[in-house]
Every structure is written in C-alpha cells, then in structure tokens.
C-alpha positions as CSV (number, residue, x, y, z in Angstrom):
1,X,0.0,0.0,0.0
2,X,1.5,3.4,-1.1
3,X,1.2,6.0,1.9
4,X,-1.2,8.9,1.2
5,X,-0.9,12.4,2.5
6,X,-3.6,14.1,4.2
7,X,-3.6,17.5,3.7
8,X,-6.0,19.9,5.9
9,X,-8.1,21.8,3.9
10,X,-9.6,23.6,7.3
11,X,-8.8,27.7,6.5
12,X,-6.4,28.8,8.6
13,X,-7.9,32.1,10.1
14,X,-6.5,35.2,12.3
15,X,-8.4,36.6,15.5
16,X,-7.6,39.8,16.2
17,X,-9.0,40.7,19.7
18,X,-9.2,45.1,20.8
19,X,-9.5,45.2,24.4
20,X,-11.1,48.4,26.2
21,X,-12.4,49.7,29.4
22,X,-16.1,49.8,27.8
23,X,-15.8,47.0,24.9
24,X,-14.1,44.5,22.7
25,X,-13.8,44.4,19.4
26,X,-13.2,40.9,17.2
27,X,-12.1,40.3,13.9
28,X,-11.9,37.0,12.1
29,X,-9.8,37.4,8.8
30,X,-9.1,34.0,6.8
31,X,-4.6,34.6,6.6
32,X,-4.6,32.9,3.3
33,X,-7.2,35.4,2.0
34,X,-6.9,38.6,2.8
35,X,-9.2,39.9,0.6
36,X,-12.2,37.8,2.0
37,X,-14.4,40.3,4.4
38,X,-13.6,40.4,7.9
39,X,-16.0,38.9,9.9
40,X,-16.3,42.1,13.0
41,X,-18.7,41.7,16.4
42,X,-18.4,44.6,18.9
43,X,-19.2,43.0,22.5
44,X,-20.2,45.9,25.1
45,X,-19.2,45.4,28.6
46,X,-21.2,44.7,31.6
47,X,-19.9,47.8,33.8
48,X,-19.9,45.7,37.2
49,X,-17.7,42.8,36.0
50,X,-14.3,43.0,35.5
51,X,-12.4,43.3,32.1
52,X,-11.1,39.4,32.4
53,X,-14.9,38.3,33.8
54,X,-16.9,40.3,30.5
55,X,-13.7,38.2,28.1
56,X,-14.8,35.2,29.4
57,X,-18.8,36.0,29.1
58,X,-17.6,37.1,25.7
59,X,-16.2,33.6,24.5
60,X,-19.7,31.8,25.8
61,X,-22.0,34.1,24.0
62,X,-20.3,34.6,20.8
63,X,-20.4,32.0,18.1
64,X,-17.3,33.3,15.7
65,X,-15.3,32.7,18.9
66,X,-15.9,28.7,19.4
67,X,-14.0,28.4,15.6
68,X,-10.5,27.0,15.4
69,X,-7.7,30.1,14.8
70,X,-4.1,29.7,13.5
71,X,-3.1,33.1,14.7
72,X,-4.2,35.6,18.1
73,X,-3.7,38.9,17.9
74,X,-4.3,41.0,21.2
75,X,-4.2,44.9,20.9
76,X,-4.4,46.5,24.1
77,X,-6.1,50.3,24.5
78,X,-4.9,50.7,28.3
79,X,-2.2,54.0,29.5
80,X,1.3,53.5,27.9
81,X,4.4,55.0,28.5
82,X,7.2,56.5,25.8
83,X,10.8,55.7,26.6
84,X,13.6,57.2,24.0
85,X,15.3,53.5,22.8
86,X,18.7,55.0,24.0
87,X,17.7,55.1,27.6
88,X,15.4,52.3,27.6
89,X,16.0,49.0,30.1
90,X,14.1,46.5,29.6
91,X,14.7,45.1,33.1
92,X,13.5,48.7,35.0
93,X,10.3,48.5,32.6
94,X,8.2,47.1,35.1
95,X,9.2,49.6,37.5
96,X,9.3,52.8,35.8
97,X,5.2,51.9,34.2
98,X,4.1,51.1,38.0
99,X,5.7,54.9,39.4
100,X,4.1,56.5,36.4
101,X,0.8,54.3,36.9
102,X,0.3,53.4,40.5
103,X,-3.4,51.9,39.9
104,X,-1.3,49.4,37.5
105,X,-0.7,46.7,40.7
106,X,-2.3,44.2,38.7
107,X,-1.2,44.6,35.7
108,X,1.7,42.7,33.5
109,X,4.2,45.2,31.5
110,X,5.1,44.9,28.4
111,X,6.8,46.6,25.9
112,X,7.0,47.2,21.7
113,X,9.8,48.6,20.1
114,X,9.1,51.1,17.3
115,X,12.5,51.0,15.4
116,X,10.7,53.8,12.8
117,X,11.0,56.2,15.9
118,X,13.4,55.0,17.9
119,X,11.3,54.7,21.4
120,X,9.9,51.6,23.7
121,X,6.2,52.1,24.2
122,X,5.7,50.7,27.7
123,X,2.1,49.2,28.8
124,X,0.5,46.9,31.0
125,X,-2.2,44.3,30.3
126,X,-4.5,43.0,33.0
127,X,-2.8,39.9,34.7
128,X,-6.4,38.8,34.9
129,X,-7.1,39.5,31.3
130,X,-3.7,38.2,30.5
131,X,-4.5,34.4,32.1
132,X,-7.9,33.9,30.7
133,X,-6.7,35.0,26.9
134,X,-4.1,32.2,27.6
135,X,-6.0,29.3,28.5
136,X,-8.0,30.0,25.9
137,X,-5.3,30.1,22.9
138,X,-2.5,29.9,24.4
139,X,0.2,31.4,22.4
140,X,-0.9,35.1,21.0
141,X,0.9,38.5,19.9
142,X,0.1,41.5,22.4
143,X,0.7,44.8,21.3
144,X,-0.4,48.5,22.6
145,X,-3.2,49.8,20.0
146,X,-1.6,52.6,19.2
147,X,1.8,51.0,17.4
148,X,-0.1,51.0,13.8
149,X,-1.4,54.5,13.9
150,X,1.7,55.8,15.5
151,X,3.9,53.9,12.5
152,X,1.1,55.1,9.7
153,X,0.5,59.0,10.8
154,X,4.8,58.7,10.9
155,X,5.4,57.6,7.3
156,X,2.0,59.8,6.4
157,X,3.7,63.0,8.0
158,X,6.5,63.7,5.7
159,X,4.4,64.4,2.6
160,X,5.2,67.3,1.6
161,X,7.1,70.4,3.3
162,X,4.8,72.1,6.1
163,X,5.3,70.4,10.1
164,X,2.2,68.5,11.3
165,X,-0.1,67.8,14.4
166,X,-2.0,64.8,14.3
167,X,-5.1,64.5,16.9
168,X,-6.2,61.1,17.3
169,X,-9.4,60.5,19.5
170,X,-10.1,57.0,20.9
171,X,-13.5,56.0,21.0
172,X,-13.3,56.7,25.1
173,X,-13.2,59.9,25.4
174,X,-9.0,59.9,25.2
175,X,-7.0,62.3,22.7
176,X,-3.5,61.5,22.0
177,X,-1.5,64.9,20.1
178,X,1.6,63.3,18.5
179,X,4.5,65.2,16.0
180,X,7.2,63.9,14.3
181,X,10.8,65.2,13.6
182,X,13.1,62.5,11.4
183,X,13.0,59.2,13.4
184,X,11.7,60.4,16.4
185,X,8.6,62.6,18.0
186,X,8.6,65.7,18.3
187,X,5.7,65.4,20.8
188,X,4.1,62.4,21.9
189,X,1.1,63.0,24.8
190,X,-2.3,62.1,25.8
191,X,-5.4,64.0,27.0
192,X,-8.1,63.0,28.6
193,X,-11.3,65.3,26.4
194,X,-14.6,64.3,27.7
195,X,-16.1,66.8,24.9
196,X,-14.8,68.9,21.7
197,X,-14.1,72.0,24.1
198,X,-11.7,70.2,25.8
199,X,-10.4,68.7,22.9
200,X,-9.8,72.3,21.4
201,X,-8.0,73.7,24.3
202,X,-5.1,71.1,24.0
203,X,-4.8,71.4,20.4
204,X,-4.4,74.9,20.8
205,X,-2.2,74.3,23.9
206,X,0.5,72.3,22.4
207,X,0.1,74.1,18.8
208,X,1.5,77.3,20.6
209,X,3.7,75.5,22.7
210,X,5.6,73.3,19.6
211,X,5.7,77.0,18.1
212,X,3.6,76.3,15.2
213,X,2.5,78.6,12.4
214,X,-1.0,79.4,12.1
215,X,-1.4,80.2,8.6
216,X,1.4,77.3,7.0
217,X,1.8,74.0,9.2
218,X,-0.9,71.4,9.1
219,X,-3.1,69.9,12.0
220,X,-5.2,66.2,10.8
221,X,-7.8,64.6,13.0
222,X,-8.6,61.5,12.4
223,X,-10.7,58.5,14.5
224,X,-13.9,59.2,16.4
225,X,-13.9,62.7,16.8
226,X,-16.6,64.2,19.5
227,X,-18.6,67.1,17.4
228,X,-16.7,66.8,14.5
229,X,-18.5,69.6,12.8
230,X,-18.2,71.9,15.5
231,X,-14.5,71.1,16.5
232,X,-13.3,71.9,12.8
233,X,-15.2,75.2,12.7
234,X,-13.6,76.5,15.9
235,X,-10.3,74.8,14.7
236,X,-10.3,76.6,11.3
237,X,-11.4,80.2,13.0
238,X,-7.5,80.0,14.7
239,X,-5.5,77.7,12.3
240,X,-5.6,78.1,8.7
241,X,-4.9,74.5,7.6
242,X,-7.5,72.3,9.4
243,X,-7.7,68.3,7.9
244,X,-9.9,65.2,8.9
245,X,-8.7,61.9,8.1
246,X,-10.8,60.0,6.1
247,X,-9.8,56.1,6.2
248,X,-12.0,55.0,3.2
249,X,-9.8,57.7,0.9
250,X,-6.6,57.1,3.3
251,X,-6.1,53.9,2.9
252,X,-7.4,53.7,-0.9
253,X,-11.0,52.6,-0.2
254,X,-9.7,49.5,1.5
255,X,-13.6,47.6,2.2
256,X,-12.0,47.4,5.9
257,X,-12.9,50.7,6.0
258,X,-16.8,50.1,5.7
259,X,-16.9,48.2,8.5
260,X,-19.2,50.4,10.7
261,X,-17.8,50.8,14.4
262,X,-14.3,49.3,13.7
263,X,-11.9,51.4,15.6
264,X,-8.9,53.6,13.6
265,X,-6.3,51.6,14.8
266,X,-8.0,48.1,14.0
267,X,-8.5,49.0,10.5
268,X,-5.0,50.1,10.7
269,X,-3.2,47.2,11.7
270,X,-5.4,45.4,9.1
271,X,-4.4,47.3,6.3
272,X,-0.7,48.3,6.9
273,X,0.6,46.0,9.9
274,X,1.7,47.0,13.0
C-alpha cells in the first residue's frame, strides 16, 4: 500500500481581539485570503464585572469565537508610557510603568519597540485578562493599539514640506497629540477630552507650545472625533490648515474601512501592519 498524504483543507484564520475599558472588538480574517471580508462583532461590557470576567462572558456568548484560529492577535487600549530607545532598560520596565501608573498593581508590563522612531512604548495588560486570553489560545501577539497609527501618521507626516499635528481620538473619550521630527517625536502625549471643548483647548495648547504657524503648518484629525463639525469650525477660525482623516480615501478605499464601528487603529493594523 502506497502511503497517502492528508492535507488539511480547514482555512487557517487570524483573530484579532481590541481590548477596552467599555468593549471588545473581534475580527476574524481567513490569513490565506486577505481579501475575503472580515468577519467584526463589537461586545459591550457589563460595567460591574471586571475586564477578564466580561472576556470570558464574551467567549460563551459569541459563536465566531468557538471556531479554530491559526493566529491571536491581542491589541491593548490601556495608558502607555514613551521611553527614548537609547535610555530604555528593559529590566526597569516594570518599574518605571508602575511609578508612572500606581493603579497598575495588577497589571503585566510589556513593551513594543518602534524602530521607525526609535522609542519603547511601555504598557500593562490585566494579569487577569492576560490568564484567561491564555487558557484559551495559548500562544498570542500583544501589542499597545496605538503602534499601527503611531507607524502610519509617521510615514504619512513627511508628505510634503509644512510640520504636522496629528489629533487622534479613541473612542473613550482619550486624545493623543503626537509630532514627528526625522526618526523620532517631536511630541508624543495624551489627554483626557470628555467633549470637543476640551479637545480644542489642547490642540491649541500644544500648537502654541511646539511653536507652530497658524497660517502654514498642518493639524489632521482622524478617529472618532466628539462634534466633529463643531470642533473643525472652531479649529479653522485659529489655524488656517485644518484636515480630517478619512480612512475610506486614506487607505485607498480599502472595504476594511466600511466596517461600521471598527476602531482607527483596528482597520489600521489590518491594512498596513503593526
């Protein structure tokens, strides 16, 4: 008898899991088929359980969860910290997040190295959270959620000659203002903006402090802006070069991009990596 291979014809799909205080998102993309839709659920937390207890609720609710996944992929939306690569250790890491974070007790640090800017962002992922992700998968890539837009607005700022300001509002009520100079930030900090006014009084906070010109450099927002009509107008009546980011033209009317409630930096790290 002549032996016969079996091949598996089972497609090998990616899981991409967005954690959040209020939600998580899922993605299920087959990895031999990028082009296939993404299959997306957005799960809303139950406010008096914690973020591991909703995660587990999560995996015995949702079908797309019980399917068999080749690849996990964790993106973390907690506070992060920015550590030039020249004076970064990984062994004080743990350290230096919980004196800049003291509610972080329970957390596990971690760290990504963005070679493009030469910095360590620093972040901590629920020990909690951490176990149950692991006894479901087992092995799985964690990274903070901001590494993809931070490495897209980067290579996006250097088209053409005037400086930039990017805003980028999370969908929980968090604004990070970030600037680049050549392989590095400029500026790099994040706000809390509960509405637009606040959101407009740090924009025009660190425009003046990073001594930018009103009437030649550039500020883009992009994400889920709060009163995006009303922000711009007020923008626009101080700074004469006012953008919004839109990801269907950004990224070339990628179909990712129709996917109502996906977050920025999900469709992001779908479309250009991490």
């Amino acid at each position: 008898m002549s032996n016969m291979a079996v091949h598996d014809n089972t497609p090998r799909q990616r899981l991409v899991i967005r954690t959040s205080r209020y939600w998580f998102a899922f993605a299920i993309q087959n990895i031999d088929e990028p082009n296939m839709p993404v299959n997306f659920t957005l799960y809303s937390s139950k406010p008096t359980m914690s973020v591991a207890a909703n995660l587990r609720e999560a995996f015995k609710t949702l079908d797309i969860l019980n399917s068999k996944f080749s690849k996990v992929v964790v993106m973390v939306d907690e506070p992060l910290l920015t550590v030039p690569l020249d004076l970064y250790n990984e062994s004080e890491a743990a350290v230096l997040y919980a004196h800049s974070f003291p509610d972080s007790t329970n957390a596990s640090v971690m760290a990504n190295i963005i070679d493009d800017l030469n910095v360590a962002m620093i972040f901590g992922i629920s020990k909690d959270l951490q176990t149950v992700i692991n006894d479901r998968f087992g092995e799985t890539i964690i990274f903070h959620a901001s590494t993809p837009v931070w490495r897209n607005l980067f290579h996006r700022s250097f088209l053409g000659s005037r400086n930039k300001l990017y805003a980028y509002f999370h969908a929980h009520q968090r604004m990070e203002l970030v600037s680049y100079g050549t392989k590095r930030f400029k500026y790099c900090n994040v706000f809390d903006t509960s509405n637009a006014h606040d959101a407009l009084y740090f924009i025009l906070s660190v425009w003046r402090q990073l001594s930018m010109q009103e009437n030649h450099d550039e500020l883009h927002l992009v994400g889920d802006i709060p009163e995006v009509q009303w922000l711009e107008a007020e923008l626009k009546s101080y700074l004469k070069r006012v953008y919004t980011i839109n990801p269907s033209s950004d990224f070339n009317r990628s179909p990712i991009t129709k996917i109502k409630e996906m977050p920025y930096d999900m469709m992001t790290y779908f479309i250009k990596g991490r």
